[in-house]
Backbone as a printed PyTorch tensor [residue, N CA C, xyz], in Angstrom:
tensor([[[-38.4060, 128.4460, 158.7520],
         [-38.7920, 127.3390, 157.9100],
         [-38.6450, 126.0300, 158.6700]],

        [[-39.4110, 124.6800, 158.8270],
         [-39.2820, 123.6110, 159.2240],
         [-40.4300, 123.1320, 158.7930]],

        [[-40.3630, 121.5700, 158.1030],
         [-40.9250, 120.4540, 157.6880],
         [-40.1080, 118.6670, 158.3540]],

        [[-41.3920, 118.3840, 158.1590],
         [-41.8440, 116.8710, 158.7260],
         [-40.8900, 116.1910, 157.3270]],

        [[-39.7350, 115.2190, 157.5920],
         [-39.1490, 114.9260, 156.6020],
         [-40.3250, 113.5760, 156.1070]],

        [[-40.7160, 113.2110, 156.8130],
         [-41.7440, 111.9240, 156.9420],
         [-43.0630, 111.5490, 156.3020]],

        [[-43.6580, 113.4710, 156.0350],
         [-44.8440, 113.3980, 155.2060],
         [-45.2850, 114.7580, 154.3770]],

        [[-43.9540, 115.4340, 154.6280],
         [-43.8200, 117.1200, 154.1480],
         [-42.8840, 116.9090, 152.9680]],

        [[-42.9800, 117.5770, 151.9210],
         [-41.5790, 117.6470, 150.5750],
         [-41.1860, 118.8510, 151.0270]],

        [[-39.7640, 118.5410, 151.0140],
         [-39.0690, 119.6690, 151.2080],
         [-39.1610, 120.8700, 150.5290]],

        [[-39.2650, 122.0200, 151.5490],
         [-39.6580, 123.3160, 150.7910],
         [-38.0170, 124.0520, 149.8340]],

        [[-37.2940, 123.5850, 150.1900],
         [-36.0470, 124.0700, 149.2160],
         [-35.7730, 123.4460, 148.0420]],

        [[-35.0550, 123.8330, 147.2560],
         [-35.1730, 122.8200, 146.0250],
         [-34.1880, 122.0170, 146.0360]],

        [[-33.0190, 121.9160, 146.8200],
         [-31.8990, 120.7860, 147.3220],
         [-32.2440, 120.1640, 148.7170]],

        [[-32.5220, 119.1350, 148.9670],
         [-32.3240, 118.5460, 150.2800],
         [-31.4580, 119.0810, 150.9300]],

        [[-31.9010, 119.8300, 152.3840],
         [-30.6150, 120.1620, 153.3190],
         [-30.0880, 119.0480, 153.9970]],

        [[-30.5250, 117.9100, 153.9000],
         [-30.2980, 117.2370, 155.2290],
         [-28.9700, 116.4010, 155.5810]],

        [[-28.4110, 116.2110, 154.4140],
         [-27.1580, 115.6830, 154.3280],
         [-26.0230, 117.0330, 154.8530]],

        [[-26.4140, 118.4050, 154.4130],
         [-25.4860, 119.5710, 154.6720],
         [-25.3110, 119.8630, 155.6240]],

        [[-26.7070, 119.4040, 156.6320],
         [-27.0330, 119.7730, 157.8860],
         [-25.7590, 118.9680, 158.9750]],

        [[-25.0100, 117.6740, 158.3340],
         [-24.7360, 117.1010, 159.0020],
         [-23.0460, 116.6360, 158.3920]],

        [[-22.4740, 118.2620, 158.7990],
         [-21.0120, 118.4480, 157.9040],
         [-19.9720, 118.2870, 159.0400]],

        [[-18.5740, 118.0490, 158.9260],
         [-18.3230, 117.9180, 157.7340],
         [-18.0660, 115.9730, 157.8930]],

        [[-18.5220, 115.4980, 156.9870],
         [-18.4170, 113.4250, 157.2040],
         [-17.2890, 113.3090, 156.7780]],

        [[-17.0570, 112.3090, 157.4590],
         [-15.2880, 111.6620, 157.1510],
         [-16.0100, 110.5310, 156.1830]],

        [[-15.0040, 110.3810, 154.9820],
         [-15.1610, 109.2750, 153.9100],
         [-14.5080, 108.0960, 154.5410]],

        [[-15.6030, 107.2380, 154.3320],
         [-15.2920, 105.7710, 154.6040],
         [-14.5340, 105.2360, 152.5360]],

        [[-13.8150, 105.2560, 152.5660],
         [-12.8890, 104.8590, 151.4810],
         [-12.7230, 103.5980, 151.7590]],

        [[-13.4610, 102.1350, 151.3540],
         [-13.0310, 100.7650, 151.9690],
         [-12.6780, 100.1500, 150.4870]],

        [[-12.1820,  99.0610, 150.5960],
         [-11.6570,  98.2100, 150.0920],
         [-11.8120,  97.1060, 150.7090]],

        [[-11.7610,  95.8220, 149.6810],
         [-12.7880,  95.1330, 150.2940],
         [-12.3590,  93.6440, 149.0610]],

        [[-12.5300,  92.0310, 149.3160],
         [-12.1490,  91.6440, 148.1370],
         [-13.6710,  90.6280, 148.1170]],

        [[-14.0050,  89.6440, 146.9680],
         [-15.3760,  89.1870, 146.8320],
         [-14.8930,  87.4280, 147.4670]],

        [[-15.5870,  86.9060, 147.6920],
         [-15.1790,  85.1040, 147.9610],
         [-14.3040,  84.8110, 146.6040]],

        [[-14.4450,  85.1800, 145.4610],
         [-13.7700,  84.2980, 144.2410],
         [-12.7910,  85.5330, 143.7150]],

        [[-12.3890,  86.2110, 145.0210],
         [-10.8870,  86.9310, 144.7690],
         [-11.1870,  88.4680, 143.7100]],

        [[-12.1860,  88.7690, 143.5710],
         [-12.0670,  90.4070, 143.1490],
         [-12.2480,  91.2680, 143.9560]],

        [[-10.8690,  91.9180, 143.5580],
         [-10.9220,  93.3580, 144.4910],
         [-12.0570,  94.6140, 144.0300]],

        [[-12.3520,  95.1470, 145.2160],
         [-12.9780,  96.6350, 145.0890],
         [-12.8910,  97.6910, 145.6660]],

        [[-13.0520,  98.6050, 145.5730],
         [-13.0870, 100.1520, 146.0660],
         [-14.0120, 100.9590, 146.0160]],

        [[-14.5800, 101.5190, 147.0660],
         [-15.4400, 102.5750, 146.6830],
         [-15.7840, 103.1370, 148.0110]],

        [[-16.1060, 104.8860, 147.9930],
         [-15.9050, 105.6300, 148.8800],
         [-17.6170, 105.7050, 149.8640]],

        [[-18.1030, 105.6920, 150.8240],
         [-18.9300, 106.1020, 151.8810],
         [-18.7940, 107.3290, 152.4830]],

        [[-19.6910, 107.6930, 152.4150],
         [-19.8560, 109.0630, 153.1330],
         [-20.5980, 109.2360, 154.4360]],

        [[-21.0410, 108.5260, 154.6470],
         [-21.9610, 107.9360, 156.3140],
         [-21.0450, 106.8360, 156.6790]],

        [[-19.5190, 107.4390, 157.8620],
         [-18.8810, 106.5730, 158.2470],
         [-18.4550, 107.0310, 159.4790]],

        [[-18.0770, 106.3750, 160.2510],
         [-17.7050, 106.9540, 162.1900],
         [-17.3300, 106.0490, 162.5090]],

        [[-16.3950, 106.7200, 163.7540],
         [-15.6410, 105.3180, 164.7890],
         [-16.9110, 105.7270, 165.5550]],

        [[-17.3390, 104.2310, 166.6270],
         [-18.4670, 104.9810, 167.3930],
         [-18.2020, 104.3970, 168.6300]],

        [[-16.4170, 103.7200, 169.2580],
         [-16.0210, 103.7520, 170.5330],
         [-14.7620, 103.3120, 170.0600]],

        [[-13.9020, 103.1690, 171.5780],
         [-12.3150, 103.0230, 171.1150],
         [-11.9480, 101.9090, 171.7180]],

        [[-11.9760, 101.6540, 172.4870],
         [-11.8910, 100.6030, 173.5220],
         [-12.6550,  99.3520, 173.4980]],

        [[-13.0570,  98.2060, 172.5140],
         [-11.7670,  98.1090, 171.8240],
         [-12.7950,  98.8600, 170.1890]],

        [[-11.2290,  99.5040, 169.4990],
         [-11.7900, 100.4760, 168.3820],
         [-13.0520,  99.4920, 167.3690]],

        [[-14.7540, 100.4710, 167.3420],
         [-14.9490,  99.9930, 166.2380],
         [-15.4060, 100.9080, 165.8450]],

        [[-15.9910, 100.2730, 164.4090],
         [-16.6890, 101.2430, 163.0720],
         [-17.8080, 101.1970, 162.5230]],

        [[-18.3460, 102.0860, 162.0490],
         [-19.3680, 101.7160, 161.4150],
         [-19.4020, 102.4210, 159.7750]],

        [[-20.2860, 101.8680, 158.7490],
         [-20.2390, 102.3270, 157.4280],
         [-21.9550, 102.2060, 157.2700]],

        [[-22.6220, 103.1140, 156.6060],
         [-23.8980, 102.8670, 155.6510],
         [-23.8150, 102.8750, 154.4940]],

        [[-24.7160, 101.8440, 153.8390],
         [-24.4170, 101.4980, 152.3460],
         [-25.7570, 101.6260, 152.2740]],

        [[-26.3040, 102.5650, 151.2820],
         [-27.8160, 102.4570, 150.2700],
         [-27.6540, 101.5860, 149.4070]],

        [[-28.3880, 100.6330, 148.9860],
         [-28.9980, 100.3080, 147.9970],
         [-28.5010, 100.4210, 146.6090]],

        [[-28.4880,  99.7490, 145.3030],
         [-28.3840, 100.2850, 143.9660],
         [-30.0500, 100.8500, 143.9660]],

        [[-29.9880, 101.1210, 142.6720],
         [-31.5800, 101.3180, 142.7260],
         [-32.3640, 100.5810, 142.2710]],

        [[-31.5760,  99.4210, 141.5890],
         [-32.5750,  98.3800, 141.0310],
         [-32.3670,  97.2680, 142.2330]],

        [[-32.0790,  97.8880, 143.6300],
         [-32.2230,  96.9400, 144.6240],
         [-31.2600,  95.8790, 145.1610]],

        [[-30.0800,  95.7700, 144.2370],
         [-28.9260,  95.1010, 144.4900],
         [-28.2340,  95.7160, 145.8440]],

        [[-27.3920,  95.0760, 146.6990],
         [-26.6000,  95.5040, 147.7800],
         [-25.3280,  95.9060, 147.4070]],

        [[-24.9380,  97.0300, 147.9020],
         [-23.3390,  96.9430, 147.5520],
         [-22.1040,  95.8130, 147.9860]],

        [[-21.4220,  96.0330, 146.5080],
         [-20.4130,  94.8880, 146.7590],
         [-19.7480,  94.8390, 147.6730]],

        [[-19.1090,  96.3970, 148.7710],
         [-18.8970,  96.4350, 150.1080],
         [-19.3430,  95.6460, 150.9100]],

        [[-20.2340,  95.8100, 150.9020],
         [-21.4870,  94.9450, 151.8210],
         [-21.1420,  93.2700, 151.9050]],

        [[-21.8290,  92.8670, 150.7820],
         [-21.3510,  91.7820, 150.4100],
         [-20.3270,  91.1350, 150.4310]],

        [[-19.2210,  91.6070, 150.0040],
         [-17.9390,  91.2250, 150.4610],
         [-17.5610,  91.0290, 151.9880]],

        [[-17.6560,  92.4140, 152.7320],
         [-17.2200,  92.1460, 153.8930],
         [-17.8410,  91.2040, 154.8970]],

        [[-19.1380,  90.5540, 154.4190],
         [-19.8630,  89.5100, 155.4270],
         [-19.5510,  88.1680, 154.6660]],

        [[-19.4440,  87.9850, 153.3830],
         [-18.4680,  86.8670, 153.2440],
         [-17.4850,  86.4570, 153.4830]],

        [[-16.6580,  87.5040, 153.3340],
         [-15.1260,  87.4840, 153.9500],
         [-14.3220,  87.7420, 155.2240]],

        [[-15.4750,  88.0440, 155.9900],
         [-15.3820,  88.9400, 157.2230],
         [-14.2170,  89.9080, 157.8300]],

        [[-14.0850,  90.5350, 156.3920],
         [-13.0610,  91.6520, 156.4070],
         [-14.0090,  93.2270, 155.8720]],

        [[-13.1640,  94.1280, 156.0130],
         [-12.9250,  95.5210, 155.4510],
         [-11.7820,  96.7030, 155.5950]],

        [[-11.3930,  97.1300, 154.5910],
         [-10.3040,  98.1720, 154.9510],
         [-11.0350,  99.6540, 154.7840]],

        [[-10.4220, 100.4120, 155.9400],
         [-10.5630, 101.9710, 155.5910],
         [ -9.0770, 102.4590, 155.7020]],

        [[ -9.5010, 102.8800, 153.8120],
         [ -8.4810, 103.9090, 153.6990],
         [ -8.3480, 105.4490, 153.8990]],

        [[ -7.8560, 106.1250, 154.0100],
         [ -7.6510, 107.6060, 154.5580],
         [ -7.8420, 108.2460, 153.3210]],

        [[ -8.7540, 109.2280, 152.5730],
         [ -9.3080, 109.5200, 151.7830],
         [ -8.8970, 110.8100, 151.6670]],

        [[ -7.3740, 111.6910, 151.1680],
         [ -6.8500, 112.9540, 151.5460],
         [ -7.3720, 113.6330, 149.9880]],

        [[ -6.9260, 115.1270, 150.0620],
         [ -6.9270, 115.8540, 149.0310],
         [ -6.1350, 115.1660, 147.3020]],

        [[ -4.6800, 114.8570, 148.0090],
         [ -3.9470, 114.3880, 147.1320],
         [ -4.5300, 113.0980, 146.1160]],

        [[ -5.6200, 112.6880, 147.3040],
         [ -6.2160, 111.3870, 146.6120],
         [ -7.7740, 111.3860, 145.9720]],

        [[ -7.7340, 112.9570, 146.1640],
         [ -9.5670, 113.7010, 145.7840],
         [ -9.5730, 112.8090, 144.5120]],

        [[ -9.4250, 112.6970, 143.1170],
         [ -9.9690, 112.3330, 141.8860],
         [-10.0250, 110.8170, 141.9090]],

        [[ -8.8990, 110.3200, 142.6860],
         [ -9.0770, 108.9750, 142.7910],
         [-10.5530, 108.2850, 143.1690]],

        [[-10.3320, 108.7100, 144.8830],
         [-11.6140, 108.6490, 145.5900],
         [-13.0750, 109.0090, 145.2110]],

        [[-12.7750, 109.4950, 143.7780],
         [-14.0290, 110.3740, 143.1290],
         [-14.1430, 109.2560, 141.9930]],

        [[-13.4170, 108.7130, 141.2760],
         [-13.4970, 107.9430, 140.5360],
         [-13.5520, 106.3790, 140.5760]],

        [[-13.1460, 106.1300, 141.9620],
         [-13.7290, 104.4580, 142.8300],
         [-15.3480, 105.0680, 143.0500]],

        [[-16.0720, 106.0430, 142.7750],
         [-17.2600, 106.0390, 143.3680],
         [-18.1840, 105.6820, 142.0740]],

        [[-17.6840, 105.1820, 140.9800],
         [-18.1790, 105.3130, 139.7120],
         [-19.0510, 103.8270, 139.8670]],

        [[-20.4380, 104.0120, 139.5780],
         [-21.2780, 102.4530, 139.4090],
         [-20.4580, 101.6620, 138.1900]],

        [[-19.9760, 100.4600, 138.5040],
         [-19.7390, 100.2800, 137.1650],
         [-19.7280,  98.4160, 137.6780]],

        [[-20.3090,  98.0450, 136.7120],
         [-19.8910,  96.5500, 136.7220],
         [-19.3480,  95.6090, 137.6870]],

        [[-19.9530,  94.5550, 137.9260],
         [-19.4750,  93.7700, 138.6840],
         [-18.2800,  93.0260, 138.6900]],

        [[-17.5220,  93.2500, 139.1080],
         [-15.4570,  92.3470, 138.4810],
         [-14.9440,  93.6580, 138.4130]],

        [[-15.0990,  95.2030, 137.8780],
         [-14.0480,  95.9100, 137.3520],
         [-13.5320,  96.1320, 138.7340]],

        [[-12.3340,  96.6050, 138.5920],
         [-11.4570,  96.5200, 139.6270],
         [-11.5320,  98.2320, 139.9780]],

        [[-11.6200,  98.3190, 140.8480],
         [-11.9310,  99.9080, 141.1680],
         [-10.5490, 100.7510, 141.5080]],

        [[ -9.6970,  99.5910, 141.9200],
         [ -8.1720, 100.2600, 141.8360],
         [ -7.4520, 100.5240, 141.0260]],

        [[ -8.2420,  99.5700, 139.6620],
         [ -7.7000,  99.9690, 138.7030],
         [ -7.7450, 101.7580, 137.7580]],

        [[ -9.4980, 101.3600, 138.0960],
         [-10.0030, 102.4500, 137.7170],
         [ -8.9670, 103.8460, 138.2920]],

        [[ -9.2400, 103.4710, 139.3000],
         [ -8.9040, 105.4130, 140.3210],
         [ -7.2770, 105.1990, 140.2890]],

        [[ -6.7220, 104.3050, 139.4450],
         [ -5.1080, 104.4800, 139.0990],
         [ -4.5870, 104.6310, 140.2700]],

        [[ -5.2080, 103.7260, 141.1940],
         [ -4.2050, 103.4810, 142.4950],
         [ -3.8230, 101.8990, 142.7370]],

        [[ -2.2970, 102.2170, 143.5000],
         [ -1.8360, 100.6750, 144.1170],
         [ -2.3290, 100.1630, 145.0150]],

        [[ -1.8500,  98.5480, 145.1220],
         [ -2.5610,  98.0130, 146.3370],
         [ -1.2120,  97.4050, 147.0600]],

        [[ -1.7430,  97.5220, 148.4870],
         [ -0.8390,  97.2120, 149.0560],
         [ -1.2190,  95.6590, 150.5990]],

        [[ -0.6850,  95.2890, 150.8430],
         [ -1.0310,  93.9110, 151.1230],
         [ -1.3650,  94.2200, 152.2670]],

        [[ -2.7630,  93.5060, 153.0670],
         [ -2.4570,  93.7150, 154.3920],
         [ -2.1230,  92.5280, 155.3470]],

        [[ -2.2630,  93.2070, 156.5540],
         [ -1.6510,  91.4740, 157.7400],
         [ -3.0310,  90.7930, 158.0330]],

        [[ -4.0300,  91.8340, 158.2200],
         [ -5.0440,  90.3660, 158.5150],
         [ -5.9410,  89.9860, 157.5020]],

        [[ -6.9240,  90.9970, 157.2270],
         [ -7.4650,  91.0950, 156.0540],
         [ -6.9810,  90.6830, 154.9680]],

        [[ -8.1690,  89.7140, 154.1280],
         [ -7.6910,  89.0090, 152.8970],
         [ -7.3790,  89.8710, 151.5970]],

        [[ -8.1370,  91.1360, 151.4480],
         [ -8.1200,  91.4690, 150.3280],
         [ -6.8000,  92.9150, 150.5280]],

        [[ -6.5630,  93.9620, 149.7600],
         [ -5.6290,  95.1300, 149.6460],
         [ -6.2630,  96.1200, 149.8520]],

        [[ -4.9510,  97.0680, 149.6530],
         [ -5.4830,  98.0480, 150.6840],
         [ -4.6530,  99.4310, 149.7750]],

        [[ -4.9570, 100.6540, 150.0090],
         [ -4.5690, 101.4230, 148.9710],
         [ -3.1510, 102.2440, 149.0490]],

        [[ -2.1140, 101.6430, 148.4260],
         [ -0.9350, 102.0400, 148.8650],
         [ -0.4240, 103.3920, 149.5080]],

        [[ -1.3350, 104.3330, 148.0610],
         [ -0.4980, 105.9290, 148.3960],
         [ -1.2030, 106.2070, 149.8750]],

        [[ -2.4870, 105.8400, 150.0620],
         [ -2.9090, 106.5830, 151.2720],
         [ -1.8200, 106.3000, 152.6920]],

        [[ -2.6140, 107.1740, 153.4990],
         [ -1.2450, 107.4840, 154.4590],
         [ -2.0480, 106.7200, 155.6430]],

        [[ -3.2250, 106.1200, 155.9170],
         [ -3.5100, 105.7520, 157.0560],
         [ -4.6270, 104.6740, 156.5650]],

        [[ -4.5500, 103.0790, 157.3950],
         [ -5.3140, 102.5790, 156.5880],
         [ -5.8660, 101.7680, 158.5020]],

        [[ -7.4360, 101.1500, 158.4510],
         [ -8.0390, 100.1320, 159.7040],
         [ -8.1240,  99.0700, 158.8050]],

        [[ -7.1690,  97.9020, 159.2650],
         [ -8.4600,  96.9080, 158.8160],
         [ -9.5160,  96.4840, 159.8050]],

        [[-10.4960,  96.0110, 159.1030],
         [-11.2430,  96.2260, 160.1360],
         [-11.9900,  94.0520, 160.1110]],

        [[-12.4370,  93.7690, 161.0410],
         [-13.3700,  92.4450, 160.9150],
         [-14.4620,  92.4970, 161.3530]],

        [[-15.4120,  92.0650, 160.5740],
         [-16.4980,  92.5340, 160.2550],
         [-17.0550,  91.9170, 161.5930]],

        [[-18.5600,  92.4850, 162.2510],
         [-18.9800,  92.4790, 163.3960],
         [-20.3600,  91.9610, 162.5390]],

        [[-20.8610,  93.0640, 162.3760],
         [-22.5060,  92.6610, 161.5920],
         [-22.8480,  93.2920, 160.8400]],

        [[-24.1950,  93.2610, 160.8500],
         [-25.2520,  93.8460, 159.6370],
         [-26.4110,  94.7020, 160.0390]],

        [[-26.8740,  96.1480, 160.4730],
         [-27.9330,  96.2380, 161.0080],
         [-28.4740,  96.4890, 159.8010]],

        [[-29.9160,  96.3050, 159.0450],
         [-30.5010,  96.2230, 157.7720],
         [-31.9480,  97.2900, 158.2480]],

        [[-32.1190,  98.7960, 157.9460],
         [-33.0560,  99.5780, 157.7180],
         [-33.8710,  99.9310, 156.3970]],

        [[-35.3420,  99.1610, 156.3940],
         [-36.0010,  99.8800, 155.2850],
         [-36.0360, 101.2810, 154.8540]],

        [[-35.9650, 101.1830, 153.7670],
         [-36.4250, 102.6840, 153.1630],
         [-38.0180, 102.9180, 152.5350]],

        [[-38.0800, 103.8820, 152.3040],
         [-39.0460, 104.3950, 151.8020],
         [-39.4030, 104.3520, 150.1520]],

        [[-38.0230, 104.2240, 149.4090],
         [-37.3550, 103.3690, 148.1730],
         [-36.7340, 102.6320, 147.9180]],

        [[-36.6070, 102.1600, 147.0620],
         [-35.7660, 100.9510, 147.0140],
         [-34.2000, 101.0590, 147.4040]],

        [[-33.6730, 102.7130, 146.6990],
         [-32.3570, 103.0890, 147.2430],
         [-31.8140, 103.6440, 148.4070]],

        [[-33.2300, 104.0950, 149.4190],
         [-33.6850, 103.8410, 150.6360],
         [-33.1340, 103.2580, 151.5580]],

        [[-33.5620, 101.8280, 151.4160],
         [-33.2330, 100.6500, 152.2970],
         [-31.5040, 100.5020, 152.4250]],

        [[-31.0790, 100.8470, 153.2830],
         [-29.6340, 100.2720, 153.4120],
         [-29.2400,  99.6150, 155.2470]],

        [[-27.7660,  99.4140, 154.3340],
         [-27.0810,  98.0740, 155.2650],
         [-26.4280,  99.3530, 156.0580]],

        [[-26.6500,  98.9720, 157.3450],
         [-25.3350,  99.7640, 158.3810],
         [-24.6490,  98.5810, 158.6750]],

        [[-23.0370,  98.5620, 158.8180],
         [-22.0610,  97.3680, 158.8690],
         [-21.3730,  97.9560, 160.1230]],

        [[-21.4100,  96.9150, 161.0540],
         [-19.9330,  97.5530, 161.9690],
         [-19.2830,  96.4320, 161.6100]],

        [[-17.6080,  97.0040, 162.3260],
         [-17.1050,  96.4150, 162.3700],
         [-15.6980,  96.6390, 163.4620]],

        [[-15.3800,  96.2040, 163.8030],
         [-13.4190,  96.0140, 164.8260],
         [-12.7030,  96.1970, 164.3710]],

        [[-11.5280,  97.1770, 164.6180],
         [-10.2070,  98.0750, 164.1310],
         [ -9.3980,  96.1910, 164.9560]],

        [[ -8.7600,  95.5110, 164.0580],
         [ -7.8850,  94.7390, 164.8270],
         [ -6.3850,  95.1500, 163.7320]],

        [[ -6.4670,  95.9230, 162.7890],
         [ -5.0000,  96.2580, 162.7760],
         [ -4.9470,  97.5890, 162.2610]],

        [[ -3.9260,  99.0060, 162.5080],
         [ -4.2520,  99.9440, 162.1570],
         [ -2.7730,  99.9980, 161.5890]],

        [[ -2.5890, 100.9480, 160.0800],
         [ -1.3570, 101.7710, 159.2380],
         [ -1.1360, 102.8420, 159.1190]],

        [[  0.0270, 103.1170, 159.5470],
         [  0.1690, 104.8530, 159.7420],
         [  1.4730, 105.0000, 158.9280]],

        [[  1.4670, 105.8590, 157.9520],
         [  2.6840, 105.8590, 157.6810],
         [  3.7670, 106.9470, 157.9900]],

        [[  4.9910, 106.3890, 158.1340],
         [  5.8670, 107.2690, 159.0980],
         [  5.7050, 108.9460, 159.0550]],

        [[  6.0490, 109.3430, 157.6210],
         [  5.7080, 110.5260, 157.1340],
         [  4.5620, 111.5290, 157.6430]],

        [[  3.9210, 111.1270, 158.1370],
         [  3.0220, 111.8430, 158.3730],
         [  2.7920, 111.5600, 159.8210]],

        [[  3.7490, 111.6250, 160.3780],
         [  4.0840, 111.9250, 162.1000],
         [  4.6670, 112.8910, 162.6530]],

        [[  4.1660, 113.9480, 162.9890],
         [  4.9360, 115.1170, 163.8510],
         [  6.1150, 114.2540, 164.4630]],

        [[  6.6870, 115.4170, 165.1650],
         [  7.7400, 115.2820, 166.0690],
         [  7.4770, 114.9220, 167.1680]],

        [[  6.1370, 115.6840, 167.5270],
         [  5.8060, 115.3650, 169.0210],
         [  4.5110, 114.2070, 168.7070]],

        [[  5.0340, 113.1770, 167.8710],
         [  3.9490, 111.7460, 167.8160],
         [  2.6470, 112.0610, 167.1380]],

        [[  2.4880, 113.0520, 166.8560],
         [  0.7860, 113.1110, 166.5920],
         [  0.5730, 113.3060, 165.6900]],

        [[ -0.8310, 112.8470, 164.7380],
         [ -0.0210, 112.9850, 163.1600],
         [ -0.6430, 114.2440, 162.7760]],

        [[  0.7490, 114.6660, 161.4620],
         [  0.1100, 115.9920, 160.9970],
         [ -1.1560, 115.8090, 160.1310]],

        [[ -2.1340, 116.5040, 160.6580],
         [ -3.3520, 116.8580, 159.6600],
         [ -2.8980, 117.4010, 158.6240]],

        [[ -2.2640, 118.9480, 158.9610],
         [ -2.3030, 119.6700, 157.9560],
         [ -1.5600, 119.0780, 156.9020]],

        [[ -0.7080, 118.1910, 156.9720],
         [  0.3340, 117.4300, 156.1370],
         [ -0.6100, 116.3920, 155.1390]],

        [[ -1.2960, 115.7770, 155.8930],
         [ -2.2780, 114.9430, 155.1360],
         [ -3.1240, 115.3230, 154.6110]],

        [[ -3.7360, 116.5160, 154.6820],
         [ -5.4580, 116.8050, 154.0500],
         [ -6.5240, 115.9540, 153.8180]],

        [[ -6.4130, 115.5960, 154.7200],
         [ -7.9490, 114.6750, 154.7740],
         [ -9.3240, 115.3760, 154.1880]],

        [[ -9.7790, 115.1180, 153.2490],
         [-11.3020, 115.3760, 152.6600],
         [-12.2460, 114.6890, 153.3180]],

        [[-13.1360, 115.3590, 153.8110],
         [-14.5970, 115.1890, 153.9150],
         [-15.8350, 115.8290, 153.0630]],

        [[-16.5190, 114.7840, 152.9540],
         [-18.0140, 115.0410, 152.6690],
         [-19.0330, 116.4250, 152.6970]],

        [[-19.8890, 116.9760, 152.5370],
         [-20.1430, 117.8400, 152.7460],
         [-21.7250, 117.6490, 152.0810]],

        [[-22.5080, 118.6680, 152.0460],
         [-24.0200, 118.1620, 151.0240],
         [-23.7750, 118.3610, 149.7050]],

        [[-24.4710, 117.9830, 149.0310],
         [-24.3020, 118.2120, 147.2540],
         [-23.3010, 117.2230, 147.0890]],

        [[-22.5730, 118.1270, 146.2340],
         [-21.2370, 117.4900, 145.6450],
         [-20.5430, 118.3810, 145.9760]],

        [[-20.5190, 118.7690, 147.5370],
         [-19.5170, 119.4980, 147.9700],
         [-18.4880, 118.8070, 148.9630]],

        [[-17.3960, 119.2260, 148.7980],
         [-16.2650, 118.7080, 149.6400],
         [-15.8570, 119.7300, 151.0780]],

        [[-15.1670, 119.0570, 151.5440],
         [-14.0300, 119.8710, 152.6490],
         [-12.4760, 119.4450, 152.3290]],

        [[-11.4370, 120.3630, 152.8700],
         [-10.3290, 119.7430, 153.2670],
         [ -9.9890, 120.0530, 154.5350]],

        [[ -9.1520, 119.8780, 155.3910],
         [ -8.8690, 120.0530, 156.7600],
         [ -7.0360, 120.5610, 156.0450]],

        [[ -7.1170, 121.5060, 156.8040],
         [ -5.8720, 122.2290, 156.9880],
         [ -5.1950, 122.9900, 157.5970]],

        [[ -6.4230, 123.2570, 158.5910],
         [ -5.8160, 124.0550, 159.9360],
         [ -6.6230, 123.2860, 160.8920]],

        [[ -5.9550, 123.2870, 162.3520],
         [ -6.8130, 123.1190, 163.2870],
         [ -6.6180, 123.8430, 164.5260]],

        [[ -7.3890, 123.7710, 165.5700],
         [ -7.1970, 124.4660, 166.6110],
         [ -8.1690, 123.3560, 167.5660]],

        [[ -6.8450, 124.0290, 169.1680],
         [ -7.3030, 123.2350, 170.5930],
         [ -7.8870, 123.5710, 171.5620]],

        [[ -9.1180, 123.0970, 172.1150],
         [ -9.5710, 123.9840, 173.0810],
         [ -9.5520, 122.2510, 174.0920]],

        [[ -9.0270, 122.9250, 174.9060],
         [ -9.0930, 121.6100, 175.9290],
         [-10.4030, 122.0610, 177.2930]],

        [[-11.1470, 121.1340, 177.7570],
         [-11.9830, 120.9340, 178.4040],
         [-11.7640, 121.2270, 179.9750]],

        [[-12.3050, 122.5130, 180.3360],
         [-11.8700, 122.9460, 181.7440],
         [-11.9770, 122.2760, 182.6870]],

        [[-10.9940, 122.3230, 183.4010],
         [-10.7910, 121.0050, 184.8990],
         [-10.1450, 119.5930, 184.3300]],

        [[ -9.9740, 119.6520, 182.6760],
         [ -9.4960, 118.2620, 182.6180],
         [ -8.4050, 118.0450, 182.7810]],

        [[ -7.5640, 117.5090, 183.0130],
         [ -5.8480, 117.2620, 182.9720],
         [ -5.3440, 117.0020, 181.9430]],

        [[ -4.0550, 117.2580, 181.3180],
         [ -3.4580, 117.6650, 180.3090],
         [ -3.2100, 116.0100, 180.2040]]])
């Protein structure tokens, strides 16, 4: 089976194309507006995409009546963003900051989580999670769509302060995954958790 995503309808009756491209780490940001309201809400098209010095990137679609997300918006006014670490423990939360709802409601309120202050970034940041970037905002790359919910904002942005919390540090420095359960994305409304991992190190490289 293969089709032209461009001028072919897909021959399955679910879009593969999001599944095709498993498993995504949730961009969970937080984020505050110029006249001081906080928000939350989770991304699923998110990556570090170098380290040196660390940055990020997030995609935001569209509402469908064409509005930008308040993410969006916020972080180029304010020239901030936080990513929070989006684990199992925090699945319903992170599921319930994803809710469209009104402009002002407080999304931390909603997903019955705390906020916790950060050092550079103006707005908060989500207490229980165990690992948080703030990040300062870099830019805006802006791609049409084909619909109106289509068209979205890709944002990078610069890791200039990172939160780790103690707890979730091995012995030998590195943090436990399996301790954290980090959720990812998946197609549909399907999830992942991470709970095992395994090392294959790269032949000839040095330890």
């Amino acid at each position: 089976m293969h089709y032209d995503p461009r001028h072919e309808a897909c021959p399955l009756p679910y879009d593969p194309f999001k599944s095709c491209t498993v498993p995504r780490p949730i961009g969970w940001l937080s984020t505050i507006s110029k006249d001081g309201r906080a928000n939350l809400a989770p991304f699923s098209q998110w990556q570090n995409i170098t380290f040196d010095p660390p940055i990020v990137m997030f995609a935001a679609n569209q509402h469908v009546d064409g509005r930008r997300k308040d993410t969006v918006v916020n972080a180029e006014e304010t020239g901030f963003f936080v990513w929070n670490m989006a684990t199992y423990a925090l699945r319903e939360a992170v599921n319930q900051s994803a809710r469209d709802v009104a402009y002002g409601v407080d999304e931390f309120e909603l997903a019955c989580v705390s906020k916790a202050a950060c050092r550079d970034a103006p707005g908060p940041r989500v207490a229980e999670s165990p690992c948080h970037f703030e990040c300062r905002y870099l830019s805006t790359q802006r791609f049409a769509g084909r619909s109106t919910v289509g068209t979205v904002d890709v944002v990078f942005g610069e890791v200039v302060r990172i939160h780790i919390s103690a707890d979730v540090v091995g012995a030998d420095g590195k943090l436990d995954i399996a301790k954290i359960e980090p959720i990812a994305r998946m197609g549909y409304y399907d999830y992942a958790v991470v709970r095992e991992t395994f090392q294959m190190r790269i032949p000839g490289l040095s330890a």
